[in-house]
C-alpha positions as CSV (number, residue, x, y, z in Angstrom):
1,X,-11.0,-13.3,-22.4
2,X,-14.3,-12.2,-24.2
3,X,-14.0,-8.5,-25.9
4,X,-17.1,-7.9,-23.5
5,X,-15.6,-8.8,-20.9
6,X,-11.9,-6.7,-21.5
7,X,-14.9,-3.9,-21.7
8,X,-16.4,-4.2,-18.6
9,X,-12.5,-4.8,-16.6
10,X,-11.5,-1.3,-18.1
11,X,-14.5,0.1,-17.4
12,X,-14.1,-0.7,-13.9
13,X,-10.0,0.1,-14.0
14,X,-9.2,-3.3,-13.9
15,X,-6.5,-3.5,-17.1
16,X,-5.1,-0.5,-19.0
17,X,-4.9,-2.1,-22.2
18,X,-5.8,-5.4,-23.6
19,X,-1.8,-5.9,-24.8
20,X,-1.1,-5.7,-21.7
21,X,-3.7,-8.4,-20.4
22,X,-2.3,-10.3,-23.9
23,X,1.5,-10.2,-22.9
24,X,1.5,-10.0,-18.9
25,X,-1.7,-11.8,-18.4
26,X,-2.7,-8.5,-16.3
27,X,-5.6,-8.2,-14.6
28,X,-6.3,-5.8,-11.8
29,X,-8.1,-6.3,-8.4
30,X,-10.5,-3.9,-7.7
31,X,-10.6,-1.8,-4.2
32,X,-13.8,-3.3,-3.3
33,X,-12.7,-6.9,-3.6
34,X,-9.1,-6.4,-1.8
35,X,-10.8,-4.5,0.9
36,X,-13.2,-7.7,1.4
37,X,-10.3,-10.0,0.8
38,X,-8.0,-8.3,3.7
39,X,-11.2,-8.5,5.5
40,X,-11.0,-12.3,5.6
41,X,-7.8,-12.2,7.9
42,X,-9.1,-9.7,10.8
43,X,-6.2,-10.9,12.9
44,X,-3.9,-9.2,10.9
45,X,-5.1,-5.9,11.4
46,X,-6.6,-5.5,14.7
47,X,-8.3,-2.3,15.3
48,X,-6.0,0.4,16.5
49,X,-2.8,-1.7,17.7
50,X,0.2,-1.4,16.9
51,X,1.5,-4.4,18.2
52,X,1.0,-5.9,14.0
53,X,2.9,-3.4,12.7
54,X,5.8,-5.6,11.8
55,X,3.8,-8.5,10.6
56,X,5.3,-8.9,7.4
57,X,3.4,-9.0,3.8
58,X,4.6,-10.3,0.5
59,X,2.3,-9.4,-2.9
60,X,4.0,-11.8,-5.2
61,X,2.3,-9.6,-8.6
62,X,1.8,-6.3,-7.0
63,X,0.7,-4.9,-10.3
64,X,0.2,-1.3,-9.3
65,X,-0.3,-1.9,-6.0
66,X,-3.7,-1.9,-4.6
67,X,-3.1,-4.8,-2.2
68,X,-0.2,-3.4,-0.8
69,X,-1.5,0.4,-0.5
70,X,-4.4,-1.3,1.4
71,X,-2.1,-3.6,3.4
72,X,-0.5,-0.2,4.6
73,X,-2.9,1.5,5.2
74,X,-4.4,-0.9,7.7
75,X,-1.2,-0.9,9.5
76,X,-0.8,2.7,9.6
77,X,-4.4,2.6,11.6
78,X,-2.9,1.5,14.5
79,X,0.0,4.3,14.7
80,X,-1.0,7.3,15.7
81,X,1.1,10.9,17.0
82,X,-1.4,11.5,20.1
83,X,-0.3,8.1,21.4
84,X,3.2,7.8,20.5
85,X,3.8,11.9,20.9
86,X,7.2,11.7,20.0
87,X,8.6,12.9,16.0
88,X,11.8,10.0,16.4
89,X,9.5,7.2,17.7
90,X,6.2,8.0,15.2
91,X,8.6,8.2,12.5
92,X,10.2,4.7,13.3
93,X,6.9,3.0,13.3
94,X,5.9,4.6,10.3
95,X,9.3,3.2,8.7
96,X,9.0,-0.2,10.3
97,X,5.1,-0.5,9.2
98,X,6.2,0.4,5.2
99,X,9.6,-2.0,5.8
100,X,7.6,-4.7,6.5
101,X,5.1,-4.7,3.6
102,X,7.2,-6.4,0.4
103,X,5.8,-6.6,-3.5
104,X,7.4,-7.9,-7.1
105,X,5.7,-7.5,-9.7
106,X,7.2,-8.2,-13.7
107,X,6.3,-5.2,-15.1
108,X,9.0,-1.7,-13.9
109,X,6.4,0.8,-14.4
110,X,4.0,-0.9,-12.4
111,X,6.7,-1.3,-9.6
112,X,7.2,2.5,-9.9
113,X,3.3,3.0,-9.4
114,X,3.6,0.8,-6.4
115,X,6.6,3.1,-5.1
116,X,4.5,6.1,-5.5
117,X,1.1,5.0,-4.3
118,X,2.9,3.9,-1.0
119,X,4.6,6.8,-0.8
120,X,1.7,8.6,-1.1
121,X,-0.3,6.9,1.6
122,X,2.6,6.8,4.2
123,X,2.9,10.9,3.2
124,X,-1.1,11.6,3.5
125,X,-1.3,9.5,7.2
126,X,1.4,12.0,8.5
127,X,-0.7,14.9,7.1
128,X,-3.7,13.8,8.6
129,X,-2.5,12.4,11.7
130,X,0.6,14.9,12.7
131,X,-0.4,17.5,10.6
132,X,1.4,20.0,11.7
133,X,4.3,18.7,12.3
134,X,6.7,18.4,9.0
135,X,8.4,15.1,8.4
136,X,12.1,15.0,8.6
137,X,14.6,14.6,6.2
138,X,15.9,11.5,7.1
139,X,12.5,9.9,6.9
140,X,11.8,11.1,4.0
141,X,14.9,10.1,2.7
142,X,14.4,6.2,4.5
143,X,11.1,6.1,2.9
144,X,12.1,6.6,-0.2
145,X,14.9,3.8,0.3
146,X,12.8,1.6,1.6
147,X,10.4,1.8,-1.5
């Protein structure tokens, strides 16, 4: 790879260090393009159902995640409080939407980013969607597990 082009990839957030791209051959996907990738397979996120929730994803080099934080939040469209309306049941299809979702990756620390980036997606849709009710412990705790 072209010093030019290393350039360009970290400007765009696309490699954290050219060792990196050296030893793990690293190179990351930008939002843009998995967006327009996942976009290629509408079937596997229809709009608003939860019927897909379960349909299961594997991200064979997960790097930090971006596939698999967009992959979630897709699924977590189609699960919503108002139509569910009940803490034990939302919480479950939260659960079974992040169960379902499944990434390896060579590097730990970019397995750790994945951990927290879904986390954090899974945490911000409750917020936003049931914000004001407060999770409870034992999905937190199944979330975390689960990661």
């Amino acid at each position: 790879m072209s010093k030019n082009t290393q350039q360009f990839l970290a400007s765009r957030g696309q490699i954290k260090t050219r060792q990196r791209v050296r030893d793990l051959a690293e190179v990351f996907t930008h939002e843009r393009e998995v967006k327009a990738m996942l976009d290629l397979v509408p079937d596997m996120f229809p709009d608003g159902s939860i019927k897909t929730v379960d349909k299961k994803f594997l991200e064979p080099a997960c790097g930090s995640g971006n596939f698999l934080e967009e992959i979630l939040r897709r699924k977590l469209a189609g699960i919503r409080f108002g139509k569910i309306n009940s803490v034990p049941r939302y919480e479950h299809w939260l659960l079974r939407a992040l169960a379902s979702i499944y990434g390896i990756d060579i590097s730990e620390d970019n397995v750790e980013e994945s951990r927290v980036r879904l986390l954090e997606v899974l945490r911000s849709h409750y917020h936003n969607d049931a914000n004001t009710i407060v999770p409870t412990e034992g999905f937190v705790s199944a979330a975390r597990t689960i990661v």
